[in-house]
C-alpha positions as CSV (number, residue, x, y, z in Angstrom):
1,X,-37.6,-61.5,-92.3
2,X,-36.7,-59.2,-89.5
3,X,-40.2,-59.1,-88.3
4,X,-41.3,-62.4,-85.6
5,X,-44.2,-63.0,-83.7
6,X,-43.6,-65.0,-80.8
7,X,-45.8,-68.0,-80.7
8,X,-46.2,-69.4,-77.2
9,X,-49.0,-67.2,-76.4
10,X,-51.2,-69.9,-77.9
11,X,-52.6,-72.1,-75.8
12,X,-53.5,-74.9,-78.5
13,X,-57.6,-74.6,-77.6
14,X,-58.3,-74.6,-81.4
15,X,-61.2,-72.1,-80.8
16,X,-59.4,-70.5,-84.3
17,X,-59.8,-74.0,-85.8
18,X,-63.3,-73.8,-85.2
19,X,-64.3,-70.6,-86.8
20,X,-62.1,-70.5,-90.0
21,X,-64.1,-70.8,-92.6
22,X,-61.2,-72.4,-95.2
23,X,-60.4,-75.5,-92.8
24,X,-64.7,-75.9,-91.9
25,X,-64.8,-76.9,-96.1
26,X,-61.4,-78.5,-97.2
27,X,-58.8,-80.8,-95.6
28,X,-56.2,-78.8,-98.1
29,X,-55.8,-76.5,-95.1
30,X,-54.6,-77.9,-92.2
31,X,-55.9,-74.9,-90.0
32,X,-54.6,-71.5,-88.5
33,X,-53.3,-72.8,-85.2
34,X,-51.3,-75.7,-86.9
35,X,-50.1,-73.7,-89.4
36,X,-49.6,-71.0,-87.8
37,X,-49.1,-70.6,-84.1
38,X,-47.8,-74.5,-84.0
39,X,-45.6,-74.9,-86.9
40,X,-43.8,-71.4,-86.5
41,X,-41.5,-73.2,-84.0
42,X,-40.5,-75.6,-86.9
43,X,-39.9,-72.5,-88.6
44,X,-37.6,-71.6,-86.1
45,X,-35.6,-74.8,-86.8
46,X,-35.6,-73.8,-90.7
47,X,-37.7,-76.9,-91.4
48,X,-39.4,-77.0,-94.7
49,X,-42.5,-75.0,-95.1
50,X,-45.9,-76.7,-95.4
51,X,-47.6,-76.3,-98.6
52,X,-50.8,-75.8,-96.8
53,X,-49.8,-72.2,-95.8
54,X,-51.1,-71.7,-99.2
55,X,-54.4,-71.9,-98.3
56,X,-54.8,-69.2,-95.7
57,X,-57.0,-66.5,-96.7
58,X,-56.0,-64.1,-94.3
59,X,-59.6,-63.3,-93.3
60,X,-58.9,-62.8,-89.9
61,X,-61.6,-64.6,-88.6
62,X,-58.6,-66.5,-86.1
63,X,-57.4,-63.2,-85.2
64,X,-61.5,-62.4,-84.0
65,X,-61.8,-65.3,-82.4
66,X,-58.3,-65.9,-80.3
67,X,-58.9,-65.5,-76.4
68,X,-55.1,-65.0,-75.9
69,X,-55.0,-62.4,-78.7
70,X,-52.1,-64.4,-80.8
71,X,-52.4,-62.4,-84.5
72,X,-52.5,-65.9,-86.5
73,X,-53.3,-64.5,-89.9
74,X,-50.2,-62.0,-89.4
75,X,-48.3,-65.4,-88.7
76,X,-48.9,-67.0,-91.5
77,X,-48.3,-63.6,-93.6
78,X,-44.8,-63.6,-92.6
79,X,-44.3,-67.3,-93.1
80,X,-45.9,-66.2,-96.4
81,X,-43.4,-64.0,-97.3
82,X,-40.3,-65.4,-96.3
83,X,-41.6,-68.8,-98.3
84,X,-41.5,-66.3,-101.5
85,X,-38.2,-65.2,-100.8
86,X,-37.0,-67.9,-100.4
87,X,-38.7,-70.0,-103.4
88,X,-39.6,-67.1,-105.3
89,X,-43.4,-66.1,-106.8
90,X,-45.0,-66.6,-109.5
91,X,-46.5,-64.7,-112.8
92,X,-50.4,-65.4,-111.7
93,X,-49.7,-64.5,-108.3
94,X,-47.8,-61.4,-109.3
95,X,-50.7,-60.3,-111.7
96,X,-53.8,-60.5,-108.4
97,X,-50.9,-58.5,-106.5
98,X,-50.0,-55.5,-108.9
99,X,-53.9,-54.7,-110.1
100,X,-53.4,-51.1,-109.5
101,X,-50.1,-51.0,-111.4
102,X,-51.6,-52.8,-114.4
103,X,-54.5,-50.6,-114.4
104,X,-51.9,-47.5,-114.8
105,X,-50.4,-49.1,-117.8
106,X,-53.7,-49.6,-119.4
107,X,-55.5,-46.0,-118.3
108,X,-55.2,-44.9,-122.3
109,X,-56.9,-47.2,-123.7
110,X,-60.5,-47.3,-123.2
111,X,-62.4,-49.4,-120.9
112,X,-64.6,-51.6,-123.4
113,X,-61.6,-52.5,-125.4
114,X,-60.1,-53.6,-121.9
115,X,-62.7,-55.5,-120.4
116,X,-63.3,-57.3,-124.0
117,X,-59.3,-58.0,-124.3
118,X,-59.5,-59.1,-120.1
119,X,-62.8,-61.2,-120.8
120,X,-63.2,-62.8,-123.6
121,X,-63.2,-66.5,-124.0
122,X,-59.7,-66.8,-125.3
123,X,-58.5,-64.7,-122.4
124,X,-59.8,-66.3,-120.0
125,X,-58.9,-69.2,-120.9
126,X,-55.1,-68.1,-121.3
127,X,-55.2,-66.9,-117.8
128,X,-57.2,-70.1,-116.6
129,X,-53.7,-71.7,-117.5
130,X,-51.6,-68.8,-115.7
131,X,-53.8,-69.6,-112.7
132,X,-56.7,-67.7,-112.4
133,X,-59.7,-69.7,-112.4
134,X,-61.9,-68.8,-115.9
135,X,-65.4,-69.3,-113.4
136,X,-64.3,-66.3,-111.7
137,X,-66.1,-63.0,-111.2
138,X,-62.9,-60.7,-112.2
139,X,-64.6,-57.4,-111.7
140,X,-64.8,-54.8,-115.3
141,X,-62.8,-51.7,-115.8
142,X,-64.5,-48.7,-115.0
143,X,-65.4,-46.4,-117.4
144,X,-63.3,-43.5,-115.9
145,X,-61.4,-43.9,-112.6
146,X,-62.6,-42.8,-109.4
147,X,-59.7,-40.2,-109.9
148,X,-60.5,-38.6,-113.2
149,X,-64.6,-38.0,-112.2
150,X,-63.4,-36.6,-108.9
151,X,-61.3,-33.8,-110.3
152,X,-64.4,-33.1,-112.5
153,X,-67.0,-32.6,-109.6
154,X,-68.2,-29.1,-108.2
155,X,-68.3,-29.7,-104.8
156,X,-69.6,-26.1,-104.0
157,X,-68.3,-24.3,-101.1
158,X,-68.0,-25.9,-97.5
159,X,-66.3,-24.7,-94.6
160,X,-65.1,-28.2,-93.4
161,X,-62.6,-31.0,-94.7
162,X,-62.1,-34.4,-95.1
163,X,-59.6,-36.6,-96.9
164,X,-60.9,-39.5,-98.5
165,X,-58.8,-42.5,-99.3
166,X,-61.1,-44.4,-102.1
167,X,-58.6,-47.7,-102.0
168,X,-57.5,-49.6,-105.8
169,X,-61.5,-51.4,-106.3
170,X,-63.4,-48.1,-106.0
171,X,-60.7,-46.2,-108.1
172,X,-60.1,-48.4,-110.8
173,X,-63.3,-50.8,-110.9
174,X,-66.5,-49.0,-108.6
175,X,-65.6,-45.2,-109.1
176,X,-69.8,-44.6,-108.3
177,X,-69.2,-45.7,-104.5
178,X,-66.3,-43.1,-104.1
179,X,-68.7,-40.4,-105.7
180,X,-71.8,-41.8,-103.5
181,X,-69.0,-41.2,-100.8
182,X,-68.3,-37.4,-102.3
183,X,-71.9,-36.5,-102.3
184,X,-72.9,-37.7,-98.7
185,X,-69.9,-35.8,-97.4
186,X,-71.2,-32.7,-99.4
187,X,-74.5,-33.1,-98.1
188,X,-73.5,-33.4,-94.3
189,X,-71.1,-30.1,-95.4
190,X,-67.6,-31.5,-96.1
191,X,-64.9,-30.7,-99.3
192,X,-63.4,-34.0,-100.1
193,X,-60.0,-34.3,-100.5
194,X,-58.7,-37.0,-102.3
195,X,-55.0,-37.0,-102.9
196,X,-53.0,-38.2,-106.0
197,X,-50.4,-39.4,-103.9
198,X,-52.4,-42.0,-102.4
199,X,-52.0,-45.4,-103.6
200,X,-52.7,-49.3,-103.2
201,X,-52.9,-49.7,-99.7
202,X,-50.7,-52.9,-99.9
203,X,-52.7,-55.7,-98.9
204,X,-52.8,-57.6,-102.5
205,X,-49.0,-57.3,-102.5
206,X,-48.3,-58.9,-98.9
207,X,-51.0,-61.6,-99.1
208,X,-49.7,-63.0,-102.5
209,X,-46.0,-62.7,-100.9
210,X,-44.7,-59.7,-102.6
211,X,-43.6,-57.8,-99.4
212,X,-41.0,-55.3,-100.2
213,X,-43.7,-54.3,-102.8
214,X,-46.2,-53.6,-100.3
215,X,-43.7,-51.7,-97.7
216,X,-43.0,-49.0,-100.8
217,X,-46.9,-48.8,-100.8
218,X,-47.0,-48.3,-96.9
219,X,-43.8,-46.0,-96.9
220,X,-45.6,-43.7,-100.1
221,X,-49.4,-43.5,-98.0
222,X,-48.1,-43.3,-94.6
223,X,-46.3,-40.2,-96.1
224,X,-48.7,-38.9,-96.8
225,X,-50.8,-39.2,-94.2
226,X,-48.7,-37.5,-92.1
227,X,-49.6,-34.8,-94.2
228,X,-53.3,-35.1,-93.4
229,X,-52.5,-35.4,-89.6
230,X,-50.5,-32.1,-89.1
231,X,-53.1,-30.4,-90.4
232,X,-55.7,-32.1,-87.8
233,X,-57.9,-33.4,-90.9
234,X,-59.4,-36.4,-90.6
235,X,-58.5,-39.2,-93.2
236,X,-61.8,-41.8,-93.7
237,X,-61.6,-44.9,-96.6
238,X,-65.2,-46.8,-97.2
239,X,-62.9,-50.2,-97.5
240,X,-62.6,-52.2,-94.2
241,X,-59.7,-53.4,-95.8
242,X,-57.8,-50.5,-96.3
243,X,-58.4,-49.4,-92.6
244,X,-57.4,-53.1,-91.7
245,X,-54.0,-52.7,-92.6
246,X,-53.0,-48.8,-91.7
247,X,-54.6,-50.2,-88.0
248,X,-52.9,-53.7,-87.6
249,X,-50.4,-55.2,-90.2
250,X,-48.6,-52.1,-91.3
251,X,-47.5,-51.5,-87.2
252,X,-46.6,-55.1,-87.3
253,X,-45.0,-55.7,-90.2
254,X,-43.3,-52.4,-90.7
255,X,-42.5,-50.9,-87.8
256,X,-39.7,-49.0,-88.5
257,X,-42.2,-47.0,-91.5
258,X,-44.1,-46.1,-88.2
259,X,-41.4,-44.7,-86.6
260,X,-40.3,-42.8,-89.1
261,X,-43.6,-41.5,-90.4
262,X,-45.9,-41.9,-86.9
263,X,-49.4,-44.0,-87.2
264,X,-51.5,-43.7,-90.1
265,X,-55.4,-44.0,-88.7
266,X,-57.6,-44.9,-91.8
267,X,-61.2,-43.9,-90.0
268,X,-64.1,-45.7,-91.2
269,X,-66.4,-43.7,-93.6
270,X,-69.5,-45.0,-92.2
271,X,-68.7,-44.4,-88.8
272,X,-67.5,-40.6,-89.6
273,X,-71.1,-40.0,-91.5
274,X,-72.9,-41.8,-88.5
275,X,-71.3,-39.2,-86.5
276,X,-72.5,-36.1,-88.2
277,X,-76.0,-37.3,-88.0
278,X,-75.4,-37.8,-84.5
279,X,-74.1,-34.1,-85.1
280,X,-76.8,-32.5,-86.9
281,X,-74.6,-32.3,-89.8
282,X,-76.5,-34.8,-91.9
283,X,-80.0,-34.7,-91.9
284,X,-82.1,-37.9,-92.3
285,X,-85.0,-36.6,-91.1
286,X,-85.9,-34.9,-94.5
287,X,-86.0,-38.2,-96.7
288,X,-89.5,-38.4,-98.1
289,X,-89.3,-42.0,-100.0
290,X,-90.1,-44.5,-96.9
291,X,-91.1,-47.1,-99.2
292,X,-90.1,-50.1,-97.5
293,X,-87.3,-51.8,-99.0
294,X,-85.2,-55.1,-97.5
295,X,-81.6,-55.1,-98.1
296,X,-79.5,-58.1,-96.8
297,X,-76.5,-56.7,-95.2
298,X,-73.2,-59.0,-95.4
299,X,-70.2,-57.7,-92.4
300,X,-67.0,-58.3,-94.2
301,X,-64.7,-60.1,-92.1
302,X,-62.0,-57.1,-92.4
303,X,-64.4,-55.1,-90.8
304,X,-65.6,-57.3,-87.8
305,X,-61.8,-57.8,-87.2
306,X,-61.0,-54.1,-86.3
307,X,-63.8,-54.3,-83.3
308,X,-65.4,-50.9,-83.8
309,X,-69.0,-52.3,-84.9
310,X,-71.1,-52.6,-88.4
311,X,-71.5,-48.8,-88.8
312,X,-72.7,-50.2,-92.5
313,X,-75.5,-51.7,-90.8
314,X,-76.7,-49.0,-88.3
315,X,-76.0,-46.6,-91.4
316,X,-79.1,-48.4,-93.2
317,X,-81.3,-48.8,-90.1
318,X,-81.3,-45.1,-89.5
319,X,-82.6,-44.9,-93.1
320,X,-86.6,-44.5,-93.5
321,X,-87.8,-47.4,-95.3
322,X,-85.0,-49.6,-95.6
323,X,-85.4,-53.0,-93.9
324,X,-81.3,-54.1,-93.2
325,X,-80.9,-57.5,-92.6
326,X,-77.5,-59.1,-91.3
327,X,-76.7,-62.2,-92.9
328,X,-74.5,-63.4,-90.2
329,X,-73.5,-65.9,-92.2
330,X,-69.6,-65.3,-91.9
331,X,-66.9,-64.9,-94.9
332,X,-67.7,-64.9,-98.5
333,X,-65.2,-66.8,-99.2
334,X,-63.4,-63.8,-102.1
335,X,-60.8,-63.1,-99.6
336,X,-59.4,-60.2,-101.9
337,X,-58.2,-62.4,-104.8
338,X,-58.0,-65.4,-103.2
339,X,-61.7,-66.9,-104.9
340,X,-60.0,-65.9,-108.3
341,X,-57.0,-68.9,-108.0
342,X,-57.7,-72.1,-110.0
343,X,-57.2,-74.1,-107.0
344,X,-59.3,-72.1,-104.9
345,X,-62.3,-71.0,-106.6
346,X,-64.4,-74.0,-105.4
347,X,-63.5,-73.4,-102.1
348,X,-64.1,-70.0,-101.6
349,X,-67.7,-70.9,-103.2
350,X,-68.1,-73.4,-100.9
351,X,-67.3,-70.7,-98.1
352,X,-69.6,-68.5,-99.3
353,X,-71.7,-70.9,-100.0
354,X,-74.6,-70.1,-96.4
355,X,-74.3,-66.0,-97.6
356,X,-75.1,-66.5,-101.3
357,X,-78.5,-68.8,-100.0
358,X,-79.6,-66.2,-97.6
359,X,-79.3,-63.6,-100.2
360,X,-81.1,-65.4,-102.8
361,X,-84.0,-66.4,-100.6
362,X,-84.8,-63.2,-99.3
363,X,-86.8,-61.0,-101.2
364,X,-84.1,-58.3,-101.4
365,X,-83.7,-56.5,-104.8
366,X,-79.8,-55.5,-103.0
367,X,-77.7,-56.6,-100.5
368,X,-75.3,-54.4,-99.3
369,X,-71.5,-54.7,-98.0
370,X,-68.7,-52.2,-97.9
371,X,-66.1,-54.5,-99.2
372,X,-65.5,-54.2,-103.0
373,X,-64.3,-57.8,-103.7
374,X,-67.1,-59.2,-101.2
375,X,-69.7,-57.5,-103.6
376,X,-68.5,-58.7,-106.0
377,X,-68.3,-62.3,-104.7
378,X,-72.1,-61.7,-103.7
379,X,-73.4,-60.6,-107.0
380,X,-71.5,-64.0,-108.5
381,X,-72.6,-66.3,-105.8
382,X,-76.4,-65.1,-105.8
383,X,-77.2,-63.3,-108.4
384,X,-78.8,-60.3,-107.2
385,X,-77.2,-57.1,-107.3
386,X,-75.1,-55.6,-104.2
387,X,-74.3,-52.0,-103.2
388,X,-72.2,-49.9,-100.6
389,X,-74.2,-48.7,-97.8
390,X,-73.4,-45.2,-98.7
391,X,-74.8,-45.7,-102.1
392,X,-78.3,-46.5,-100.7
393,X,-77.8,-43.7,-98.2
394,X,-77.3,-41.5,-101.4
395,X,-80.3,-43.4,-103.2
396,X,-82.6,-42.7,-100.5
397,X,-81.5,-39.5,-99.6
398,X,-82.3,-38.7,-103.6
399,X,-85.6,-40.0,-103.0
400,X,-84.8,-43.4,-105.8
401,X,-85.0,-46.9,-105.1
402,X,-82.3,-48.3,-107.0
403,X,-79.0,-46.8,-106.9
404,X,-78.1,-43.1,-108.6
405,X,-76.1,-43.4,-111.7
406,X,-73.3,-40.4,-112.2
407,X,-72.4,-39.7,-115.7
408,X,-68.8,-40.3,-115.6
């Protein structure tokens, strides 16, 4: 790897130790600062890599929580990748990676006769063997992609523009979010724009190893951003994870795709629809429905590592009715696709375990989270139903109290 981060910043307090949420529930794991910070000077001897790099779940919450600012989680990335360089990856892990890709190889044949052949029993027992746990909550196939409903909607006229990145879960798996997304930006008097060329923004393919994989991605949507940027028109993504990696790991990782394509800023959807009610743009005032309703709101840890806020959260307290709650209770444990592994699943459970109790003990109908995967791990963990923050924007807005339903 040409890419190293120099260690000796850390200063061996183990306040990372102390809020990761793998090492607080299994001994597999031997923590981010050991693993990381501390064992990258054995790595500089070419010693052996530990197994337990394995068990990183690249949550960030080290990276949150370092005084001396070392990026752990980027640490054990790169040890990551050079391990599967090195040794080589496997077929389960190249299958969480490439979800987008398989997706395009499926797109003609229709959704029920996908999510029965991906489903069933005998499936998921065959991939329970490959590696991927048969327990877990592997999300369905869409009906239509986020892409094919967008081209169909009439946006009307609007004098302003924004690009919207929708990221792999809402295209292939959620596509009503990324409409919920089209229709708030209508209302507050935006065209969407939501390029083809866009793809996976990487982060499946460099957590599971598969790094010159995700530098194509980041060369192909940095590309293209620099599209959006000449033109002065501002880019937003509803999926703290997708703005996670344009912000941090791509500049890290690739910085020569930087300097040959400049920074490729990701802004937060929330934040950018908070704005144009600040602006007038997007009126609240006019929702009629202020039934009250509690949501529990869960921050994904993505999001709290970029620093700029829960705009999620202070999107539903400005909303008539709606009773937010933050759960507080730290990382779900899905980590992407690392709750889907065999030799995971329990322990991401186990992580999750404080957020699925306060969701199922409050008398919430939804809880709410901008992250795809962490909804999902919510609705498998608790059993009540959870939602994008934009989508009960839209919901109240529309004057409903459960979420609006396109016809895709």
């Amino acid at each position: 790897m040409k890419v190293r981060i120099n260690p000796d910043k850390c200063i061996a307090c183990t306040t990372c130790v102390a809020h990761c949420p793998v090492a607080r529930v299994t001994p597999k794991f031997l923590g981010p600062r050991m693993i990381g910070p501390a064992y990258e000077r054995f790595r500089l001897l070419a010693l052996a890599e530990d197994e337990s790099l394995t068990y990183c779940a690249n949550c960030k919450n080290c990276d949150i929580t370092c005084p001396q600012g070392v990026p752990v989680s980027s640490i054990n990335m790169l040890a990551r990748a050079e391990q599967a360089r090195k040794q080589g990856t496997n077929l389960r892990d190249w299958v969480l990676a490439h979800g987008e890709l398989q997706a395009k190889l499926l797109q003609i044949i229709p959704a029920s006769l996908k999510n029965f052949g991906m489903l069933n029993p005998v499936t998921r027992y065959v991939l329970d063997q490959l590696g991927i746990d048969k327990r877990a909550p592997l999300p369905a196939f869409a009906k239509k992609t986020f892409r094919q409903a967008f081209k169909k909607i009439d946006q009307g006229s609007h004098s302003r523009k924004v690009v919207f990145f929708p990221g792999c879960y809402v295209d292939v798996y959620d596509p009503q979010t990324g409409l919920d997304m089209v229709w708030a930006f209508n209302k507050a008097g935006y065209e969407v724009i939501s390029p083809d060329e866009f793809g996976c923004c990487g982060l499946p393919m460099i957590a599971n190893g598969f790094w010159e994989d995700g530098k194509k991605r980041a060369n192909n949507n940095l590309a293209e951003l620099a599209k959006w940027r000449e033109q002065g028109i501002t880019v937003v993504t509803g999926c703290p994870s997708c703005a996670l990696i344009f912000r941090d790991d791509i500049p890290e990782f690739y910085p020569e795709l930087v300097e040959k394509h400049g920074l490729g800023r990701l802004e937060d959807a929330q934040d950018f629809l908070m704005e144009c009610v600040e602006r007038g743009e997007l009126d609240l005032g006019g929702i009629r429905n202020d039934t009250e309703q509690p949501i529990v709101y869960h921050a994904p840890c993505h999001l709290r590592a970029q620093g700029n806020g829960l705009p999620g959260m202070e999107l539903l307290q400005r909303l008539p009715g709606i009773k937010p709650v933050n759960a507080n209770a730290g990382c779900c444990g899905i980590s992407g696709s690392y709750g889907f592994k065999k030799e995971k699943y329990d322990i991401a459970q186990e992580v999750g375990s404080e957020l699925f109790d306060i969701v199922r003990k409050n008398p919430c109908k939804y809880a709410s989270s901008e992250c795809g995967t962490c909804r999902v791990q919510i609705e498998h963990g608790s059993g009540k139903k959870a939602i994008h923050p934009v989508s009960i924007l839209r919901m109240r807005m529309e004057g409903k109290t459960d979420p609006v339903v396109d016809e895709l």
